[in-house]
C-alpha positions as CSV (number, residue, x, y, z in Angstrom):
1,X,26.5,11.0,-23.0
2,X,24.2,13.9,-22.2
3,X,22.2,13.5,-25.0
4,X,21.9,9.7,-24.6
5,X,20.3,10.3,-21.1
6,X,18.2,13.3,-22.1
7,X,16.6,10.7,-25.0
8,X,16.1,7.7,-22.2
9,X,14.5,10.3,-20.2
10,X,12.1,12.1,-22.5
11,X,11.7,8.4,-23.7
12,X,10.5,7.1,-20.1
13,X,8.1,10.3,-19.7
14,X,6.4,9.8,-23.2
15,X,6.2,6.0,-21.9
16,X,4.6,6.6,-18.7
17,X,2.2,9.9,-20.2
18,X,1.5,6.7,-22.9
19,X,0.7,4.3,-19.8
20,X,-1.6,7.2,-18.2
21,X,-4.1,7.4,-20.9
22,X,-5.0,3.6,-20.5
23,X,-8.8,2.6,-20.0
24,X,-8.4,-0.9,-18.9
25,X,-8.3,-1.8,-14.8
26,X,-10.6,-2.3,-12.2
27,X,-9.6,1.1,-10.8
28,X,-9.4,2.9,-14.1
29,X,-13.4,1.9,-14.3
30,X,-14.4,3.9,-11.1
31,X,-12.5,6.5,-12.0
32,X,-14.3,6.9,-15.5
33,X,-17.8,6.3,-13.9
34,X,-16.8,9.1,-11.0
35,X,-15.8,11.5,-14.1
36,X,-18.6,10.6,-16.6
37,X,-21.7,9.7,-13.8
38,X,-21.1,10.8,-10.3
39,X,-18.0,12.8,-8.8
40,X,-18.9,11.6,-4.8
41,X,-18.7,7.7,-5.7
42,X,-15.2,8.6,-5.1
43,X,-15.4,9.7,-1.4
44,X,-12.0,11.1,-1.1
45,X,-12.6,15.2,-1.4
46,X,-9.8,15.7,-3.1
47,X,-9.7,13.5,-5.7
48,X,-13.3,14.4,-6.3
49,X,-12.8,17.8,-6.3
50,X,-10.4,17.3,-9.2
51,X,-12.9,15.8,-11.1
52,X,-15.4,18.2,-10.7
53,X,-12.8,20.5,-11.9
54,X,-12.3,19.3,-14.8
55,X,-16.0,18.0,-15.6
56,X,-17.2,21.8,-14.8
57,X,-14.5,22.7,-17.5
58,X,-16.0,20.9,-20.0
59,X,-12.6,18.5,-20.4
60,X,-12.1,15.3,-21.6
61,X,-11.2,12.4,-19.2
62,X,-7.9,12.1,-20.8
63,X,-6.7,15.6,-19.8
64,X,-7.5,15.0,-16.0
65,X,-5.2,11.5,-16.5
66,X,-2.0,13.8,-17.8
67,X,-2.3,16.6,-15.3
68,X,-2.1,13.7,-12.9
69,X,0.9,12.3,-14.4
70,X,2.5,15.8,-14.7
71,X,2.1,16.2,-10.6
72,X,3.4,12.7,-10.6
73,X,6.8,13.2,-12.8
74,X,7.1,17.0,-11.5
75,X,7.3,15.3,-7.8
76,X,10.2,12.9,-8.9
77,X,12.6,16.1,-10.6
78,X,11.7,17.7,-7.0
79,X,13.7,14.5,-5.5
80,X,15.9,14.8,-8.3
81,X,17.3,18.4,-7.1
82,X,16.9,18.4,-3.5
83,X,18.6,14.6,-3.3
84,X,20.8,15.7,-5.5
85,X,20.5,12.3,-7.3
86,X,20.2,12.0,-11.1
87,X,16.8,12.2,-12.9
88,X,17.0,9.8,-15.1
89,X,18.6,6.9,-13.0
90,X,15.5,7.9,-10.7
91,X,12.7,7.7,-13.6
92,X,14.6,4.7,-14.5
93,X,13.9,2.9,-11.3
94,X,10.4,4.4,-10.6
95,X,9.3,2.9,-14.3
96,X,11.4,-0.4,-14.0
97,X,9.0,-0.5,-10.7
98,X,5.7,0.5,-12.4
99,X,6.3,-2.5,-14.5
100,X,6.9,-5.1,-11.7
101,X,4.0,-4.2,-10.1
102,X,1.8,-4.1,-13.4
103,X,-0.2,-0.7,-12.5
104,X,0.9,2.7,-14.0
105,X,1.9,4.5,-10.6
106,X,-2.1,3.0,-9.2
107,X,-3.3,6.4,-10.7
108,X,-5.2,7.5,-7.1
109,X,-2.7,6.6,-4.9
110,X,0.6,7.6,-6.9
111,X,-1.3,10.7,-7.2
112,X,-1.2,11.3,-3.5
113,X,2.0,9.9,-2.5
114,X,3.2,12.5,-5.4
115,X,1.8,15.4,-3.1
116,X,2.9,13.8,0.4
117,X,6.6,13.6,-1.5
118,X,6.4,17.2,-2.7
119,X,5.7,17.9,1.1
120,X,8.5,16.3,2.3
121,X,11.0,18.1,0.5
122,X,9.5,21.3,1.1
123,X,11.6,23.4,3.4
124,X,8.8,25.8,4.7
125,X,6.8,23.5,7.3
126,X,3.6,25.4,5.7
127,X,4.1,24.2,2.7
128,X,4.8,20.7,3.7
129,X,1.8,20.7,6.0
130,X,-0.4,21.6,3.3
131,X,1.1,19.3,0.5
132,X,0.2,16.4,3.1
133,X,-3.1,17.4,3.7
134,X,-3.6,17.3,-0.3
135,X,-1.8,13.9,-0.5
136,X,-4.3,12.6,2.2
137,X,-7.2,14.6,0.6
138,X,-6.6,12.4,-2.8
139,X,-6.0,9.1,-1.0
140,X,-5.8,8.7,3.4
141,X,-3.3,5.7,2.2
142,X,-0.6,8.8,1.4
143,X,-1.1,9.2,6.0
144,X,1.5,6.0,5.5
145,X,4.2,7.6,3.9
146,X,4.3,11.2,5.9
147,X,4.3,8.8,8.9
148,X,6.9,6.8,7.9
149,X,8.6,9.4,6.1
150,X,8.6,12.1,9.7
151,X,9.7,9.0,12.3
152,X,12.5,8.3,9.8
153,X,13.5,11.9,9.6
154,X,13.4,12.3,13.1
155,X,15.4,9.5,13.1
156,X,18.1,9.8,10.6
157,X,19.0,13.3,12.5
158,X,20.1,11.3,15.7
159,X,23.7,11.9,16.4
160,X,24.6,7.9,17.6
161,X,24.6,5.5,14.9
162,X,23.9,2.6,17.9
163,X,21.0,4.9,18.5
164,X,19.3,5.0,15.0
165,X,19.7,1.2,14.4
166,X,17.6,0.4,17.9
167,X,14.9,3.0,16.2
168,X,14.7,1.8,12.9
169,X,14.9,-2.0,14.5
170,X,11.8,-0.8,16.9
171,X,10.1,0.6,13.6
172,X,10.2,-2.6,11.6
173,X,9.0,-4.3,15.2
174,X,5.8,-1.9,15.3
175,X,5.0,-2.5,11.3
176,X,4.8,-6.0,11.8
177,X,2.7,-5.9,14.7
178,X,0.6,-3.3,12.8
179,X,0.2,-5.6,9.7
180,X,-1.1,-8.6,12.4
181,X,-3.8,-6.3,13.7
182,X,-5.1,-5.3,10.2
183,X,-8.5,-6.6,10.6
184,X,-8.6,-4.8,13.8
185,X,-8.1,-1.6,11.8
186,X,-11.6,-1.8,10.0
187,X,-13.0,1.1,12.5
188,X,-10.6,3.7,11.2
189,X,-12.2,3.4,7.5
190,X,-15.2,1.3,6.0
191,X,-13.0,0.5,3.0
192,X,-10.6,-1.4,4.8
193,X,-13.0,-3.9,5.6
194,X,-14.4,-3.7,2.1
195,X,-10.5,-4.5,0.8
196,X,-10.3,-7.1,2.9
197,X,-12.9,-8.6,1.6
198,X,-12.7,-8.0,-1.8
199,X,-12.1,-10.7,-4.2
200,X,-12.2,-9.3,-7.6
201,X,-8.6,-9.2,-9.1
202,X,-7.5,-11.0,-5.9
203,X,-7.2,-8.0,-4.2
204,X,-8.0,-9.2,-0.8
205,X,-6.2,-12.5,-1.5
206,X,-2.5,-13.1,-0.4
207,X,0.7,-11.5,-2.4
208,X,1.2,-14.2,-5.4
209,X,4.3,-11.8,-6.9
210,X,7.0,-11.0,-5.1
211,X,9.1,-9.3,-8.1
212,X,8.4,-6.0,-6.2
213,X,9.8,-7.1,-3.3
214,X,12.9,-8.6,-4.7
215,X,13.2,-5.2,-6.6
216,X,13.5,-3.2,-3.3
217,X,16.1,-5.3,-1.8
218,X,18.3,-5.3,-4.9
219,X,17.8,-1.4,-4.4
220,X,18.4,-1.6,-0.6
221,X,21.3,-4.0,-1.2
222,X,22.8,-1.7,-4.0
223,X,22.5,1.3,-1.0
224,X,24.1,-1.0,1.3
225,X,27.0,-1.6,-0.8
226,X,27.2,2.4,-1.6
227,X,27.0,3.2,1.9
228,X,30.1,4.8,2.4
229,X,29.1,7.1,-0.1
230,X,25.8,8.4,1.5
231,X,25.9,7.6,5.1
232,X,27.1,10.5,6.5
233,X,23.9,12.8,5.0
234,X,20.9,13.0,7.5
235,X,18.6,13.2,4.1
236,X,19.9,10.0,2.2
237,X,19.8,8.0,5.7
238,X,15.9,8.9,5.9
239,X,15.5,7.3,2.4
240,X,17.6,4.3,3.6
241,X,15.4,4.1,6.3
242,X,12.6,4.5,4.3
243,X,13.4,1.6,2.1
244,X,13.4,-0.7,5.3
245,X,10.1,0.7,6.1
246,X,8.6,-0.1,3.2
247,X,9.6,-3.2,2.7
248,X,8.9,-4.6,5.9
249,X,5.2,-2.9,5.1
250,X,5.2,-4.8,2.1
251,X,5.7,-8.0,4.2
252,X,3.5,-7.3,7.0
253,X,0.3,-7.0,4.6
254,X,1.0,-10.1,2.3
255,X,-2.0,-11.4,3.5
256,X,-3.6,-8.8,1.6
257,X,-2.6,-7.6,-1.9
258,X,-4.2,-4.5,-2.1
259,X,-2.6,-3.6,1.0
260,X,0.9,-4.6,0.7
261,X,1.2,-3.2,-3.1
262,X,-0.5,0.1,-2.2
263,X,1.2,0.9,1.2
């Protein structure tokens, strides 16, 4: 059996490293024109300073796209250990969800959230403050998540269980209202009125596919069922939580694609 799941997981990683190296995509363009042209036409310092890295070392394109991927895997065998869940179940899920939402991990952005996770299972607050300053550095979208991520924490540790249900129900209240005032939000970033705009790709169109969706509640339905199993650990209640989160996110921002995949 061990051997069967060490072959599905080295299978997975060759799969996604395989899915990294693609060329194709509206993203996947700006990326190679910020690489091969100009590093600031990305504006975000730290994914641009990756690039200069890599341009000043004289390597290919391809190289920057695995080290990328390695950051990205390496932060899913950190969840592995400190959630004590299995690896490959957990590869298994996050490649089952690549494929729903037809983008390999949306390179930039999976990049981030990759650092913001690595963060947030860091035990030294240092560390975690610095690993979500990098996450935001690549992409200000990763901001989402270590919100999310710290009000869930915070409340997961509460000691009544009446308690963390009025919380959690007050979180997916605030999300909601915050997905309503999205074309308020414009101020905070010129991009966001640029996305909202955008109509290549249908990017700033509605959500046409829900299979990401309905993937997340089979997965919150599946930890529902479980619960008995999990609910008395602070740390699996803040990924319950979590799961709420982002799935009412998902549904606040279906007016906008870009939006609702990406946060």
């Amino acid at each position: 059996m061990t051997e069967v799941r060490t072959f599905i997981l080295v299978l997975v990683i060759i799969a996604y490293f395989i899915g990294m190296l693609r060329s194709k995509g509206v993203d996947m363009v700006n990326y190679k024109y910020a690489f091969e042209v100009d590093p600031k036409f990305i504006p975000d310092p730290g994914f641009s300073g990756i690039v200069r890295i890599f341009r000043e070392a004289g390597l290919p394109f391809w190289s920057m796209m695995i080290a990328i991927g390695a950051v990205n895997v390496a932060s899913f065998f950190r969840v592995a250990r400190v959630y004590k869940v299995d690896i490959t179940l957990l590869l298994l899920l996050w490649f089952l969800h690549l494929a729903v939402v037809r983008d390999f991990a949306q390179m930039r952005i999976g990049l981030a959230a990759a650092l913001a996770v690595l963060g947030a299972c860091s035990g030294n607050r240092w560390w975690k403050a610095a690993f979500y300053l990098l996450g935001a550095s690549m992409h200000y979208t990763a901001l989402a998540f270590v919100g999310a991520f710290e009000v869930c924490t915070w409340v997961s540790r509460r000691p009544q269980k009446q308690v963390r249900a009025i919380m959690i129900f007050g979180l997916v209240l605030v999300t909601l209202a915050l997905g309503g005032l999205l074309q308020r939000l414009a101020f905070l970033d010129p991009r966001v009125e640029l996305y909202l705009k955008w109509e290549q790709a249908g990017y700033g169109a509605p959500v046409d596919s829900f299979g990401s969706l309905i993937l997340h509640f089979i997965v919150l339905a599946m930890a529902i069922m479980t619960r008995s199993v999990w609910a008395h650990d602070p740390k699996m209640r803040t990924i319950f939580y979590l799961q709420i989160a982002g799935i009412t996110a998902f549904i606040a921002l279906s007016q906008v694609a870009i939006f609702a995949f990406r946060i």
